[in-house]
C-alpha positions as CSV (number, residue, x, y, z in Angstrom):
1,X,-36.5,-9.1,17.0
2,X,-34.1,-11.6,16.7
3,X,-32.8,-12.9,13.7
4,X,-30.6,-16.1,12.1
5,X,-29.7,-14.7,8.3
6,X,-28.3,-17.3,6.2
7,X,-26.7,-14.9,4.1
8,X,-23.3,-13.7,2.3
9,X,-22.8,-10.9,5.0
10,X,-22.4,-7.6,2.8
11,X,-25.4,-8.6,0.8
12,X,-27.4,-9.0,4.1
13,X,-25.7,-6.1,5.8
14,X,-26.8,-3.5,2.6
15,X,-30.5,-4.3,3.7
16,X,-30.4,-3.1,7.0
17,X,-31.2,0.6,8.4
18,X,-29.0,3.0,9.4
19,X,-28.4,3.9,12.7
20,X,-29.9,1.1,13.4
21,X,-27.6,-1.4,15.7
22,X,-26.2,-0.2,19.1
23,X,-23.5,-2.8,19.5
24,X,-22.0,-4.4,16.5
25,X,-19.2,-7.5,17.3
26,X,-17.4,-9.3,14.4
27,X,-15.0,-11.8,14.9
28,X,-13.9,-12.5,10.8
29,X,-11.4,-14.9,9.3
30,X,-7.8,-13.7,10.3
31,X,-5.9,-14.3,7.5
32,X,-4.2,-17.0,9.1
33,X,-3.0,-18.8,5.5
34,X,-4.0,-22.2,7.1
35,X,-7.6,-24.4,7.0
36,X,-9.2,-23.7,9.9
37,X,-10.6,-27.0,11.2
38,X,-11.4,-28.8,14.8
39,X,-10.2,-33.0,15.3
40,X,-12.0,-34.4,17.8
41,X,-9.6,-35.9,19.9
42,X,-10.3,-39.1,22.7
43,X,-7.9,-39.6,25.4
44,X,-8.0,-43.5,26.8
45,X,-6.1,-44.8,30.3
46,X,-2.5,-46.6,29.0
47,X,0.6,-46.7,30.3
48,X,2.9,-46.5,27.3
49,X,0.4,-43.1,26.3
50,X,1.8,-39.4,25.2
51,X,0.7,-37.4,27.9
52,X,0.5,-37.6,31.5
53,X,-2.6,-36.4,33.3
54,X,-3.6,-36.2,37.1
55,X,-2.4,-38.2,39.3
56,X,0.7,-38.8,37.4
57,X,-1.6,-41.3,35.2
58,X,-0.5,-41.9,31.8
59,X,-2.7,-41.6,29.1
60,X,-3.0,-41.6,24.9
61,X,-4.7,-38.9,22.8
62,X,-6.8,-40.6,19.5
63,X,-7.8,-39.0,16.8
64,X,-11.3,-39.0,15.7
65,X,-13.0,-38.3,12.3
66,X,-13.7,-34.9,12.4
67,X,-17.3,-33.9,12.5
68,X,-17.3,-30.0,13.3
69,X,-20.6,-28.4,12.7
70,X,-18.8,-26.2,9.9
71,X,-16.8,-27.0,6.9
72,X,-13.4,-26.5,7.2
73,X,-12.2,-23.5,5.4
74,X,-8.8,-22.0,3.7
75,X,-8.4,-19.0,5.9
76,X,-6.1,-17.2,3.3
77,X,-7.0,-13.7,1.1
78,X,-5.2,-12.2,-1.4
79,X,-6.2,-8.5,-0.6
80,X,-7.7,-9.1,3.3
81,X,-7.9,-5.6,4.2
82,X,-10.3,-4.8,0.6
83,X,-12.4,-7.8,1.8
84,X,-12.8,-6.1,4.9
85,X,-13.2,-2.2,3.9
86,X,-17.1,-2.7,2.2
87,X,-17.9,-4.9,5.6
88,X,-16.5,-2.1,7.8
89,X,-18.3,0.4,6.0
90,X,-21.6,-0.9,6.1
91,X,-21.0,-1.8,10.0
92,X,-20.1,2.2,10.5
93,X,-23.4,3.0,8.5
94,X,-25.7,0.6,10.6
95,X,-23.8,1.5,13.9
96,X,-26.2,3.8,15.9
97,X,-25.4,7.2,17.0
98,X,-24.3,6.2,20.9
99,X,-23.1,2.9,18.9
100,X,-20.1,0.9,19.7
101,X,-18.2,-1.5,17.0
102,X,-15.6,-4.2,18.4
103,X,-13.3,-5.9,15.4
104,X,-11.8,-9.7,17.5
105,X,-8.5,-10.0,15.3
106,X,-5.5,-11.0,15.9
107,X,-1.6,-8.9,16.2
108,X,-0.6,-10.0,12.6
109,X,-3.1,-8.2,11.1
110,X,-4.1,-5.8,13.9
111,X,-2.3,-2.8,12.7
112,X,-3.9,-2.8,9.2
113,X,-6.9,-3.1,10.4
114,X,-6.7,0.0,13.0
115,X,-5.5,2.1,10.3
116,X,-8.8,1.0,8.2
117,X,-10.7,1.6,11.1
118,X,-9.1,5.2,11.7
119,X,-9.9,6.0,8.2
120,X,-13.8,4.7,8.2
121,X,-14.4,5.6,12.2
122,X,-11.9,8.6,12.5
123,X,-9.2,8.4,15.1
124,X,-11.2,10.1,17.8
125,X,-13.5,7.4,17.5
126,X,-11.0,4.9,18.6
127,X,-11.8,3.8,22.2
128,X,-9.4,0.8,23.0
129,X,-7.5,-2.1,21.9
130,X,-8.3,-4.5,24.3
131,X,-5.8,-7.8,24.5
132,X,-7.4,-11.1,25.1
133,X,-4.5,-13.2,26.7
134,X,-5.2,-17.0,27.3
135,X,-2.4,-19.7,28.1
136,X,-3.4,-22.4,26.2
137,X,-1.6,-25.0,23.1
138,X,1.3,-25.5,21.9
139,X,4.7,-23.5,23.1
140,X,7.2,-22.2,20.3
141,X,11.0,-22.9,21.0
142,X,12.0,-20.2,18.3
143,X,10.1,-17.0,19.6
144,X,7.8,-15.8,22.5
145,X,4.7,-18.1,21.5
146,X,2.1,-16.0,20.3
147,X,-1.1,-16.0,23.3
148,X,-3.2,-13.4,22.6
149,X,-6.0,-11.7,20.4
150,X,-6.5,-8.5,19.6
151,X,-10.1,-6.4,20.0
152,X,-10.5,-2.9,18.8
153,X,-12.9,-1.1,20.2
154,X,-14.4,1.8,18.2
155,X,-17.7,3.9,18.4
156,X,-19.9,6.5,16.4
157,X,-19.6,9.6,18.4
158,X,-15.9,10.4,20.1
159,X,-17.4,10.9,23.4
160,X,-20.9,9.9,23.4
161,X,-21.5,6.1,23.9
162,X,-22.8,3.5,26.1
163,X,-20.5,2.3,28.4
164,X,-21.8,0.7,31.6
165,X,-19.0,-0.2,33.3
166,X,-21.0,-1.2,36.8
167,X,-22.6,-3.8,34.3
168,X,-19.4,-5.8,34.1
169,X,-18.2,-9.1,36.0
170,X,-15.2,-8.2,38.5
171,X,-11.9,-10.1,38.4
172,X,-9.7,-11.1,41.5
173,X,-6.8,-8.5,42.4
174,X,-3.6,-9.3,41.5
175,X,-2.0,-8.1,44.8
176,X,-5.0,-8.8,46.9
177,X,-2.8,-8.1,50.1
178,X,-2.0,-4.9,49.1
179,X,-6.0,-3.7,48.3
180,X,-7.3,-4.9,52.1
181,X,-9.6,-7.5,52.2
182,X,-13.0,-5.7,51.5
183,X,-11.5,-4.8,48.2
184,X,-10.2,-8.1,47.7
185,X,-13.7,-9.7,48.5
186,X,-14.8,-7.6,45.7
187,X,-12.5,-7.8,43.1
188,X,-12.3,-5.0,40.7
189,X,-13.3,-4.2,36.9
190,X,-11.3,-5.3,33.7
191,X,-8.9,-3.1,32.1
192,X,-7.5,-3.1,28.8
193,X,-6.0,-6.6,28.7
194,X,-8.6,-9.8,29.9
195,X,-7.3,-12.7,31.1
196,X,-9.6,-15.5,29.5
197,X,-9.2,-19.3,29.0
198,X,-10.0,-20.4,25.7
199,X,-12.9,-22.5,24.8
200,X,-12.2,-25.8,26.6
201,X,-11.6,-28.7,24.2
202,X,-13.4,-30.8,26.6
203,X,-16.0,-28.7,28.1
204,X,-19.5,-28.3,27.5
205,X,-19.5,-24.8,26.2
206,X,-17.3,-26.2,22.8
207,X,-19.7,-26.6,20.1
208,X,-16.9,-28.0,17.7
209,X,-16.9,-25.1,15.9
210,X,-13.0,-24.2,15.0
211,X,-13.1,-20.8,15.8
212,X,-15.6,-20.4,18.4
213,X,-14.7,-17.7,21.5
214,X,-15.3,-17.9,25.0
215,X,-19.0,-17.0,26.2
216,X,-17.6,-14.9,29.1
217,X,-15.9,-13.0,26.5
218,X,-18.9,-11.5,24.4
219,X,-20.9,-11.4,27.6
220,X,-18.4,-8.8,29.4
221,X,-19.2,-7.1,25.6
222,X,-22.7,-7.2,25.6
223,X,-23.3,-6.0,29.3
224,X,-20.8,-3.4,29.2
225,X,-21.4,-1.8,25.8
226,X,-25.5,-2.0,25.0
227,X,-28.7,-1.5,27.5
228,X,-31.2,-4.4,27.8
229,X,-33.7,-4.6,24.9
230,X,-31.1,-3.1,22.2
231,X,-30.0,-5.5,19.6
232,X,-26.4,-7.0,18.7
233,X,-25.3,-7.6,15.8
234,X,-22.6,-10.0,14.7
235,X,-22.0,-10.6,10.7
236,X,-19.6,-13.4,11.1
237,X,-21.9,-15.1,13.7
238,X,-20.0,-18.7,13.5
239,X,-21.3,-20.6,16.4
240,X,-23.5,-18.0,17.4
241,X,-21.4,-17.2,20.5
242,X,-22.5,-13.5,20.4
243,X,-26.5,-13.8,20.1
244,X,-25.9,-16.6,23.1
245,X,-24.4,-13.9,25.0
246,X,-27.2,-11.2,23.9
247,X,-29.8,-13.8,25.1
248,X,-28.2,-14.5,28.0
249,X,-28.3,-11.0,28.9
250,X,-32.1,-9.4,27.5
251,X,-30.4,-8.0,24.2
252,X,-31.7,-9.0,21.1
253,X,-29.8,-10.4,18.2
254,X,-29.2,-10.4,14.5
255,X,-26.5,-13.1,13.5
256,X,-25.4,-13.6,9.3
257,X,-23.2,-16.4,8.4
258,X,-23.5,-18.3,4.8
259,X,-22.9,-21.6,6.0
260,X,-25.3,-23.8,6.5
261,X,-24.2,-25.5,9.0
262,X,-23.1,-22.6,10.9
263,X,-26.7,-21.5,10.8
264,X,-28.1,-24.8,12.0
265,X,-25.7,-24.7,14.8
266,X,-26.6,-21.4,15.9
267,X,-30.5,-22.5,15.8
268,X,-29.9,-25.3,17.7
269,X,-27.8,-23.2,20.2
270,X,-30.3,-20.2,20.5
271,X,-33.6,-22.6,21.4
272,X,-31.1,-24.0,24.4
273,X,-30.6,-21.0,26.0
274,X,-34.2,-20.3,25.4
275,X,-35.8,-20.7,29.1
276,X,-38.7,-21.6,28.0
């Protein structure tokens, strides 16, 4: 059942069944207008360095060749929203009746895409945006720097869907006094906007790959919004963060990207979460 496609994605996605997919996830290129690409940095112990780090240490950053599993890529189309509409079409067509679809975008081109998601989906069928905030990079000194990512939330059927909200991971109150501490203990479920820190530069979840998104991210996703033994699909797979989280979880997965080494990542990726 589960699947790595090496594949241009609407070629791929024309072969598949209809009403086939109960949770579809698609994180595409933004639009951005800049290469998308990952340094590797290396931060040594010196006195005379750029940043300071614990202890009041000093230290300085080096950059490295960069070796990112995937190319880097001009993130920049002339008609973005006609590159998406035949993608979004074929997702609605695959999307199973109780189905949900979540677009990961971001605010500059958010609104276009909800109005070509109104049109393909119909409004009713509009569930949530849901804000991804993070506090992480560099701060602009000319406007409110930009920290957050948008994810639209659509489904087949208006009222109709899967939606297991017991399923989800709980998050600490903000106002813990005010809740008592049973309900503190507990925490309580996500709403609308999901605090998140980004993919650690340093950590051992980064794979490298430039735009790669938090794991806890598409496993809130997967729990919430499909039943164990259904199947996730993702048709700008990446790193393979999404069939990672559908593994994680008992989901199975079906994951298209065209780049090679995007699809060698994600194999390497998918037999390390294997338990076996």
């Amino acid at each position: 059942m589960n699947r790595i496609l090496q594949s241009e994605n609407l070629t791929a996605l024309r072969t598949l069944d209809s009403a086939s997919i109960p949770l579809i996830y698609i994180d595409p290129p933004f639009n951005t207008g800049t290469t998308q690409s990952r340094p590797r940095l290396k931060t040594i112990r010196d006195d005379a360095g750029d940043r300071t780090g614990f202890g009041g240490r000093r230290y300085r950053t080096i950059k490295l060749d960069n070796q990112s599993p995937a190319p880097n890529y001009l993130d920049a189309f002339d008609d973005y929203i006609g590159f998406l509409r035949p993608r979004l079409e074929e997702a609605h067509r695959i999307l199973s009746a109780t189905g949900s679809f979540f677009l990961h975008v971001d605010p500059r081109e958010v609104h276009y895409c909800k109005v070509l998601l109104d049109e393909i989906f119909t409004r009713p069928c509009f569930q949530n945006e849901i804000i991804w905030a993070y506090d992480y990079g560099a701060r602009s000194t000319k406007r409110w720097p930009a920290k957050h990512d948008n994810i639209l939330w659509y489904t087949k059927h208006p009222t109709n869907y899967t939606f297991n909200l017991a399923a989800s991971d709980r998050i600490p109150y903000m106002a813990p006094g005010l809740v008592g501490p049973e309900k503190a203990a507990r925490g309580k479920t996500p709403t609308d906007v999901w605090w998140h820190t980004i993919v650690s530069p340093t950590g051992k979840e980064k794979t490298g790959y430039p735009t790669q998104k938090p794991l806890g991210i598409l496993e809130r996703i997967v729990r919430v919004h499909s039943n164990p033994g259904d199947t996730v699909l993702d048709f700008f797979a990446g790193s393979g963060t999404t069939g990672l989280a559908a593994a994680k979880n008992n989901r199975n997965y079906i994951l298209i990207d065209q780049n090679p080494e995007a699809v060698a990542l994600m194999q390497k990726r998918l037999r390390l979460s294997d338990p076996a």
